[in-house]
Residue frames as qw, qx, qy, qz and C-alpha x, y, z in Angstrom:
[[0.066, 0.408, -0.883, 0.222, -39.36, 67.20, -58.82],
 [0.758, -0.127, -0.503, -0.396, -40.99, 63.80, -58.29],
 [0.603, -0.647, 0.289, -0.365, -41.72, 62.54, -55.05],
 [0.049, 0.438, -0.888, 0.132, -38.80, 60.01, -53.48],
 [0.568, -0.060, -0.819, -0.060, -40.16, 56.02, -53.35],
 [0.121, -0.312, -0.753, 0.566, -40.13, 56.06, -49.06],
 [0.285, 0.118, 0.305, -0.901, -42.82, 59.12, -49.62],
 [0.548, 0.038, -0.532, -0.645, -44.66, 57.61, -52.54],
 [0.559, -0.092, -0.811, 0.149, -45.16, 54.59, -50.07],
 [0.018, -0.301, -0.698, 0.650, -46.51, 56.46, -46.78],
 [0.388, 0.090, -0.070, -0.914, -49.01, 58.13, -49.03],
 [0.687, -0.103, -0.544, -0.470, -50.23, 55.15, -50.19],
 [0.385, -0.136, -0.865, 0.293, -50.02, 53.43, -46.73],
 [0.088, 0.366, 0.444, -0.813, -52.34, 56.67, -45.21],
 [0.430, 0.225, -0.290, -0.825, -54.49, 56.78, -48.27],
 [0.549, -0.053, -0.754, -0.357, -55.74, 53.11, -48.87],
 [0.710, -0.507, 0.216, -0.437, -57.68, 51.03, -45.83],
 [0.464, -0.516, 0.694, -0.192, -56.72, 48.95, -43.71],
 [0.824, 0.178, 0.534, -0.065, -58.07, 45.61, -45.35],
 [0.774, 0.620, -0.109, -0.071, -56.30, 46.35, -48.66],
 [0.815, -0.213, 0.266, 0.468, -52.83, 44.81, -49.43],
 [0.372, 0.866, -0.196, -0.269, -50.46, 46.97, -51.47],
 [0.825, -0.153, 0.327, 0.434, -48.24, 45.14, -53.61],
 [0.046, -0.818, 0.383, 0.426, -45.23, 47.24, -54.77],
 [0.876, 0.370, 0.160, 0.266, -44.77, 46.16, -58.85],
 [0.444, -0.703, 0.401, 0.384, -41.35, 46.52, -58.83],
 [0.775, 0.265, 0.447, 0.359, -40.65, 44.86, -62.60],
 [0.550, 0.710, 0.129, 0.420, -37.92, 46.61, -64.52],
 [0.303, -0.891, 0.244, -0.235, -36.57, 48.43, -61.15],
 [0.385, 0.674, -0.461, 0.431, -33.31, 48.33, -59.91],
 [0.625, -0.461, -0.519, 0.356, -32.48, 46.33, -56.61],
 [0.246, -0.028, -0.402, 0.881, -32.05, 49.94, -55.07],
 [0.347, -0.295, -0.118, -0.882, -35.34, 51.04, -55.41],
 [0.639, -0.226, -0.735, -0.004, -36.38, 47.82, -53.88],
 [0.633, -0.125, -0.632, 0.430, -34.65, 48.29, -51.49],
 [0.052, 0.029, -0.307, 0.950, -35.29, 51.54, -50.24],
 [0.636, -0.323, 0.009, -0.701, -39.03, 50.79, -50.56],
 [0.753, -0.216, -0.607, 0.130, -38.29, 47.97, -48.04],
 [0.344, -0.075, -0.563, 0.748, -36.54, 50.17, -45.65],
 [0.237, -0.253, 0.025, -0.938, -39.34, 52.17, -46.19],
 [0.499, -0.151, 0.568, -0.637, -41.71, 49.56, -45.04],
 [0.776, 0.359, -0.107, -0.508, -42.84, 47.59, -47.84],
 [0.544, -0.254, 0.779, -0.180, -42.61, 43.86, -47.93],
 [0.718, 0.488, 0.493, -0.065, -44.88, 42.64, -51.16],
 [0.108, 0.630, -0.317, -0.701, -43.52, 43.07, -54.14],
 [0.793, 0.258, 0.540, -0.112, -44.99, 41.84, -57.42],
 [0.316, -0.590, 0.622, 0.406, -43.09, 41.10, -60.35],
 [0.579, 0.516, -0.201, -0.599, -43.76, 39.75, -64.42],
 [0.869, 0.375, -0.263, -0.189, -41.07, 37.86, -64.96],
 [0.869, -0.486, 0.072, -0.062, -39.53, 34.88, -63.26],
 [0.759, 0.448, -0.188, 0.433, -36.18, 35.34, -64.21],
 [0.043, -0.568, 0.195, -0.798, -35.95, 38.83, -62.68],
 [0.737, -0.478, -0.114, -0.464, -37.62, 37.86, -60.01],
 [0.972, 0.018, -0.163, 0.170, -35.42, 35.22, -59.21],
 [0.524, 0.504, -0.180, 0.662, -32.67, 37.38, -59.15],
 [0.217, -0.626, 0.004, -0.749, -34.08, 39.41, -57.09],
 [0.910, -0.223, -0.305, -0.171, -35.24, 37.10, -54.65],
 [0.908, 0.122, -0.274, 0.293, -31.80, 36.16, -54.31],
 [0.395, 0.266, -0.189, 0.859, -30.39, 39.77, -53.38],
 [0.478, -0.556, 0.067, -0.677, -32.96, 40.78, -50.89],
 [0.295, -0.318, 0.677, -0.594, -33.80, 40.51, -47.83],
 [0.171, -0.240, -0.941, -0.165, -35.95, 36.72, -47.22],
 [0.247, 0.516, 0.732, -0.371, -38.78, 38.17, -45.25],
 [0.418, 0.324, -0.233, -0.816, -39.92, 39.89, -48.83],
 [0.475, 0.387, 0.660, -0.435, -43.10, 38.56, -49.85],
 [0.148, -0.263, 0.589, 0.750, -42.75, 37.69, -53.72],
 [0.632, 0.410, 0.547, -0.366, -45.91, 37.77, -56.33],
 [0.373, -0.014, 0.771, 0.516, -45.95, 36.75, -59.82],
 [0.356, 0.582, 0.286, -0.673, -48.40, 39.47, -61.30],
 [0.330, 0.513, -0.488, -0.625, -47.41, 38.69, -64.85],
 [0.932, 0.080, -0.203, -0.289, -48.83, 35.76, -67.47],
 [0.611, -0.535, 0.546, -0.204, -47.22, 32.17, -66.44],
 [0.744, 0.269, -0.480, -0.378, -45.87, 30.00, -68.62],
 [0.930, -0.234, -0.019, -0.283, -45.62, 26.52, -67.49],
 [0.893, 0.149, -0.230, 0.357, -41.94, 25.43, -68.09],
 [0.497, 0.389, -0.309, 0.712, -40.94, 28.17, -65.62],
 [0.653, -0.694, 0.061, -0.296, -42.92, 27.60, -62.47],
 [0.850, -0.442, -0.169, 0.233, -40.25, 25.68, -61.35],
 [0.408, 0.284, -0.107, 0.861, -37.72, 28.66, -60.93],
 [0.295, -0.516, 0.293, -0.749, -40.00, 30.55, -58.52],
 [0.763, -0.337, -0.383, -0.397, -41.57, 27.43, -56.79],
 [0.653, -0.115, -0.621, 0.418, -39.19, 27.47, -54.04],
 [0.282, -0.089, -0.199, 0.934, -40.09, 30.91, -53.23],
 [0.340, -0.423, -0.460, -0.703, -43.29, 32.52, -55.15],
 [0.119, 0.185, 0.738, -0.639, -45.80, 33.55, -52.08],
 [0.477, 0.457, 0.701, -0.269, -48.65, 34.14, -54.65],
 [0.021, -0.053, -0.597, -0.801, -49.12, 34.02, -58.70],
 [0.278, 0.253, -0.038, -0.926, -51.81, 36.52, -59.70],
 [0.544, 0.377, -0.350, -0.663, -52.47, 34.95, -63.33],
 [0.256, -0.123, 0.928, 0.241, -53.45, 31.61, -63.34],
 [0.445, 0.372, -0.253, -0.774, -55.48, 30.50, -66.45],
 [0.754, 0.191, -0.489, -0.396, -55.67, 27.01, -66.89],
 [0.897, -0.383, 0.047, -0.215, -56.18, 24.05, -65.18],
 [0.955, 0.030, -0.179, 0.233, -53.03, 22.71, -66.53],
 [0.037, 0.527, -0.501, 0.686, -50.75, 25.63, -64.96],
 [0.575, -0.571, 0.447, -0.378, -52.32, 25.15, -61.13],
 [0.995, 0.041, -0.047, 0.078, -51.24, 20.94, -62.19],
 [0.756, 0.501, -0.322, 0.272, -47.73, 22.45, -62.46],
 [0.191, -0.740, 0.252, -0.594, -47.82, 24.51, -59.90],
 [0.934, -0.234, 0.027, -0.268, -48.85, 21.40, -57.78],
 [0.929, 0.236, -0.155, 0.238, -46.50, 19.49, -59.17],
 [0.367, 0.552, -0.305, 0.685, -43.38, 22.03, -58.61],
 [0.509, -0.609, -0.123, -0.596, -44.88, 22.76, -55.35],
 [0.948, -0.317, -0.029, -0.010, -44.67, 19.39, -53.86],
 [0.879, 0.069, -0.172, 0.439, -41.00, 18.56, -54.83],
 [0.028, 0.704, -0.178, 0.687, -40.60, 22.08, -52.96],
 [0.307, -0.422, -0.670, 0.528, -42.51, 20.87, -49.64],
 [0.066, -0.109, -0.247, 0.961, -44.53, 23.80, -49.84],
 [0.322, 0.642, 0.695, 0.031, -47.99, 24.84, -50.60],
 [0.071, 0.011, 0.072, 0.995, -48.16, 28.00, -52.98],
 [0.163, 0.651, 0.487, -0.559, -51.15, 30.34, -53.10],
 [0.056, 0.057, 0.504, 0.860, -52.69, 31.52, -56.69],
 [0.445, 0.492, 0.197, -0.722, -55.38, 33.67, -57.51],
 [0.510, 0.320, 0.636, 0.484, -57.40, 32.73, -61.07],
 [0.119, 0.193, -0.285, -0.931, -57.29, 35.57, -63.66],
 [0.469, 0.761, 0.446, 0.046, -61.25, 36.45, -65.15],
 [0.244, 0.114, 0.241, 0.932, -60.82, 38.70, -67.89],
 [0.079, 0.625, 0.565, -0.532, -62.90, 41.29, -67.26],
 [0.039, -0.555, 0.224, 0.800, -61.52, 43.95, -70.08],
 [0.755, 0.518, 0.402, -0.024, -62.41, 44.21, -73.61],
 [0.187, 0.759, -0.562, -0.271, -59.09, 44.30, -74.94],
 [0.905, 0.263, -0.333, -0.041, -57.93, 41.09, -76.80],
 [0.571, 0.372, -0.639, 0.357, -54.51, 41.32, -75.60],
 [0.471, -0.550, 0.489, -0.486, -55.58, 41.16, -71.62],
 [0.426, 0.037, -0.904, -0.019, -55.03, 37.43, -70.75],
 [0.389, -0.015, 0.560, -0.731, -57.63, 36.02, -68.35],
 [0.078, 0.362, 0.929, 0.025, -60.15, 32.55, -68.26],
 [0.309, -0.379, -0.253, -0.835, -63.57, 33.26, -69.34],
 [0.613, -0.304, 0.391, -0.616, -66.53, 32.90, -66.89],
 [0.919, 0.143, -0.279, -0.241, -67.18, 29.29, -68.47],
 [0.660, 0.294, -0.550, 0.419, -63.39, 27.96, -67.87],
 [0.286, -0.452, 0.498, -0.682, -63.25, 29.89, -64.29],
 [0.713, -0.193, 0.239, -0.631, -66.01, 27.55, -63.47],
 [0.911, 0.250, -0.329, -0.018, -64.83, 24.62, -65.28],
 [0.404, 0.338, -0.636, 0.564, -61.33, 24.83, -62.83],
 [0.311, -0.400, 0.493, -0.708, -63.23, 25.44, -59.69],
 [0.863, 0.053, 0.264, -0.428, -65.69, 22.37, -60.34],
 [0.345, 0.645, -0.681, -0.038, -63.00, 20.49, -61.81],
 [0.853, -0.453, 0.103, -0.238, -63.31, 16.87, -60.25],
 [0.780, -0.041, -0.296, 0.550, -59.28, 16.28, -59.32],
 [0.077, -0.848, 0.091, -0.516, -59.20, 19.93, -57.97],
 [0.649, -0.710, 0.180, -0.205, -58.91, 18.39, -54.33],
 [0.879, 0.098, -0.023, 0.467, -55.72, 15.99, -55.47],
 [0.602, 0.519, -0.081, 0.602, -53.84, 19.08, -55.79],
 [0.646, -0.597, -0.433, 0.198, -52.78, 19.30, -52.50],
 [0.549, -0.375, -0.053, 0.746, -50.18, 21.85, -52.45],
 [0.083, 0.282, -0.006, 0.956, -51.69, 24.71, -53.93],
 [0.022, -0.601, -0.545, 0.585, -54.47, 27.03, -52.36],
 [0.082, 0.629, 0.437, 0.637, -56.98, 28.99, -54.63],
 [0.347, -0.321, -0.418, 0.776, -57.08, 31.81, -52.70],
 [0.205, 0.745, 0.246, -0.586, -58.97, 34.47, -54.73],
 [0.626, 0.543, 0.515, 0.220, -59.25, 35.91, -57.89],
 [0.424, -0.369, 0.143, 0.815, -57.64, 38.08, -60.08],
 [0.541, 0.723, 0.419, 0.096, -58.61, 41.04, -62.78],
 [0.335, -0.219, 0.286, 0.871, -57.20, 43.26, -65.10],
 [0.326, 0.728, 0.527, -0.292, -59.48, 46.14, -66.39],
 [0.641, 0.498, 0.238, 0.533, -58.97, 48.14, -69.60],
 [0.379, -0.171, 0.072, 0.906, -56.88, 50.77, -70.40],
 [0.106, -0.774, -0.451, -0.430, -60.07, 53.45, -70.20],
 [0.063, -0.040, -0.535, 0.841, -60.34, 56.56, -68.49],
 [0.494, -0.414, -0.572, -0.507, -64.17, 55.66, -68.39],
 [0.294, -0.123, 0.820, -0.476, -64.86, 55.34, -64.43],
 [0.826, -0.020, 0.243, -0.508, -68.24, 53.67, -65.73],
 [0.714, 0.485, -0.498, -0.086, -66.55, 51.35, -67.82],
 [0.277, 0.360, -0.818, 0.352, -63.99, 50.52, -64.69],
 [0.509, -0.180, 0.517, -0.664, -66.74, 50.30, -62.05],
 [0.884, 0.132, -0.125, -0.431, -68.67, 47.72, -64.41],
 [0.621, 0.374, -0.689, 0.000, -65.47, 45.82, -65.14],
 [0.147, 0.321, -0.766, 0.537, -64.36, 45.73, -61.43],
 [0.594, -0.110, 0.263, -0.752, -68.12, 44.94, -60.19],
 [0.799, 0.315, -0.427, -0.282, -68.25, 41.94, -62.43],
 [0.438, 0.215, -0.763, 0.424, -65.12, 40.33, -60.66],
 [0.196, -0.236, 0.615, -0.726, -66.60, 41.40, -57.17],
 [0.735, -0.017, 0.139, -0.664, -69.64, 39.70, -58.06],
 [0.891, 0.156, -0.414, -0.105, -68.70, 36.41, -59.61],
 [0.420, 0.332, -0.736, 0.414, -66.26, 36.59, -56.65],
 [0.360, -0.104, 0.586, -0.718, -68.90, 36.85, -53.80],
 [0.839, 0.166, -0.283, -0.433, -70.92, 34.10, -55.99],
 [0.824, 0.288, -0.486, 0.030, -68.34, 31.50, -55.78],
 [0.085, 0.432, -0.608, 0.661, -67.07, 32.14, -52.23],
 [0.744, -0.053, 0.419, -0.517, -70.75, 30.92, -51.20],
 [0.795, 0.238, -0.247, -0.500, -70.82, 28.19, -54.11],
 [0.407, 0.591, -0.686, 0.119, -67.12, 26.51, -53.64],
 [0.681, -0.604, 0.398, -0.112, -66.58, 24.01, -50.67],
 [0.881, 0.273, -0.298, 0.246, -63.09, 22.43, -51.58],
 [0.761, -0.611, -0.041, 0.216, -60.55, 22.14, -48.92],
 [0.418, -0.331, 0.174, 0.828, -57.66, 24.16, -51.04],
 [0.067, 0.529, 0.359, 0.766, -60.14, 26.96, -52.30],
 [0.240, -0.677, -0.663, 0.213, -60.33, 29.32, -49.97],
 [0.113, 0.826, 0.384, 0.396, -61.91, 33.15, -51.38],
 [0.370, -0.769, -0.247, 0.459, -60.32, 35.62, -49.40],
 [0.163, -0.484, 0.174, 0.842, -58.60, 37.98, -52.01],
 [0.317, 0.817, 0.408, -0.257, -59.42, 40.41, -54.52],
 [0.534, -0.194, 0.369, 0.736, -56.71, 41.27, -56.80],
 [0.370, 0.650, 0.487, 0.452, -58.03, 44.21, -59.02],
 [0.081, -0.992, 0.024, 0.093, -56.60, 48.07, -59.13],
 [0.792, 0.044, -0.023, 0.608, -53.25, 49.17, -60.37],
 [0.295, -0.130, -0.165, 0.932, -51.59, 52.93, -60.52],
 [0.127, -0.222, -0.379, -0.889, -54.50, 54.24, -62.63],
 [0.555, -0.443, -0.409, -0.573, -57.79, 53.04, -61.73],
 [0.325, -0.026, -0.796, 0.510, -56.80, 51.42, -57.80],
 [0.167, 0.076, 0.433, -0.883, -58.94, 54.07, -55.99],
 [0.665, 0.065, 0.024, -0.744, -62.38, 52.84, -57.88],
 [0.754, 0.032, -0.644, -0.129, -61.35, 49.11, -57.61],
 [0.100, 0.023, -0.714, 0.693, -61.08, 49.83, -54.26],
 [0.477, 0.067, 0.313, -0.819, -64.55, 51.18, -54.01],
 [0.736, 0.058, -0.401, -0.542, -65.77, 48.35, -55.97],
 [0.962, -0.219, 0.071, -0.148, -64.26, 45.56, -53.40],
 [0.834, 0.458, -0.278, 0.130, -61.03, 45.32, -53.95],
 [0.763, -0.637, 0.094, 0.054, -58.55, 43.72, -51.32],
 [0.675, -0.428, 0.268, 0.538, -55.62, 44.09, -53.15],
 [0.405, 0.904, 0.007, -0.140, -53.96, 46.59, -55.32],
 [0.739, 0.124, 0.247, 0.615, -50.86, 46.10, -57.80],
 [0.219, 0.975, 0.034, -0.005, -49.23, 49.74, -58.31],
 [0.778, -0.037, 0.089, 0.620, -45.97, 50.21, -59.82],
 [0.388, 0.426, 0.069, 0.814, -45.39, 53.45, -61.79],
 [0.249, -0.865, -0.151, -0.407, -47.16, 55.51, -58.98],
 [0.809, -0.545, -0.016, 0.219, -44.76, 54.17, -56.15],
 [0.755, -0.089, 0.397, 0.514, -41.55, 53.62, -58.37],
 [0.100, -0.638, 0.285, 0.709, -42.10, 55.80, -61.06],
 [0.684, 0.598, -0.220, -0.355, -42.20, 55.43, -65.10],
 [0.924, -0.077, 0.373, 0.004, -40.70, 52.08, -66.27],
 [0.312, 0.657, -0.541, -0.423, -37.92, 52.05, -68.28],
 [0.933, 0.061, 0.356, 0.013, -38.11, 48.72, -70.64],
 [0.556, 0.688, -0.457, 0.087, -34.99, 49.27, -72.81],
 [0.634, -0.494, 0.582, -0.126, -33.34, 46.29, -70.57]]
């Protein structure tokens, strides 16, 4: 028998530290599981795709805390941009422009992490180190008044190497304690770490990592026939 959501959720609240965030990926789940990891305490939940999401959104409780963990296309920031508390994956200058853009005619400021790839799988989306640097030194960055660059995001491969993950997740921790000293802009400000999911969380944790995305350990196996 597999352990019930409210338990799968105090383990990980007694097992991680204090300074990490857990963010309960909830994509493909059923507003009851939400919900019962809400009564259970959980508040973050992070989500693929902005449809669902949306939905969701709508049938929960407001003080949930919504993230966009999944890629972003651009003609459908404005469906979370009245809500969205922080997208994960941004990749290109001209997404955080939309974001901006959707943002404002919200009144709000959102919060977005940029995706490095870190993995050496083709299909992982994520800026290289060149383009990372090319958005942070960007000279209209500061125009874009309503978002906040808040930290960075990775996504390591699908390895059960730990040296492999430690390199990947070191890589991010470093180019993220690089640019945290390099940046001074007045909506970039370094304070997360986005890198660990069900599998590898516990050594992106030892590498630095201030927030962790875990679905199928909380929630269970995904079912995608939807």
């Amino acid at each position: 028998m597999t352990n019930s959501i409210t338990t799968n959720i105090a383990t990980f609240k007694k097992q991680i530290p204090e300074q990490v965030t857990l963010v309960a990926v909830s994509k493909t789940k059923p507003i009851e599981d939400l919900q019962e990891a809400y009564s259970a305490g959980q508040r973050i939940f992070g989500e693929n795709k902005i449809q669902e999401m949306a939905e969701k959104w709508e049938k929960l409780p407001k003080d949930i805390e919504w993230h966009m963990i999944g890629h972003v296309q651009t003609n459908k920031v404005k469906y979370m941009a009245p809500f969205v508390h922080l997208i994960h994956a941004v990749d290109s200058f001209r997404l955080l422009n939309e974001i901006n853009k959707q943002a404002l005619k919200n009144n709000r400021i959102i919060h977005c992490l940029l995706q490095l790839k870190i993995a050496e799988e083709d299909s992982k989306f994520g800026l290289s180190l060149r383009d990372l640097t090319s958005i942070l030194k960007h000279p209209e960055l500061s125009d874009l008044k309503n978002v906040m660059i808040t930290g960075f995001m990775g996504m390591a491969t699908f390895t059960s190497n730990e040296n492999q993950l430690k390199n990947e997740f070191s890589y991010l921790k470093e180019q993220f304690s690089i640019f945290k000293k390099e940046i001074d802009q007045p909506n970039v400000q370094l304070n997360t770490l986005s890198m660990g999911m069900s599998g590898d969380y516990s050594i992106a944790i030892s590498c630095g990592s201030t927030m962790i995305r875990v679905g199928s350990a909380i929630f269970g196996a995904r079912n995608y026939r939807k």
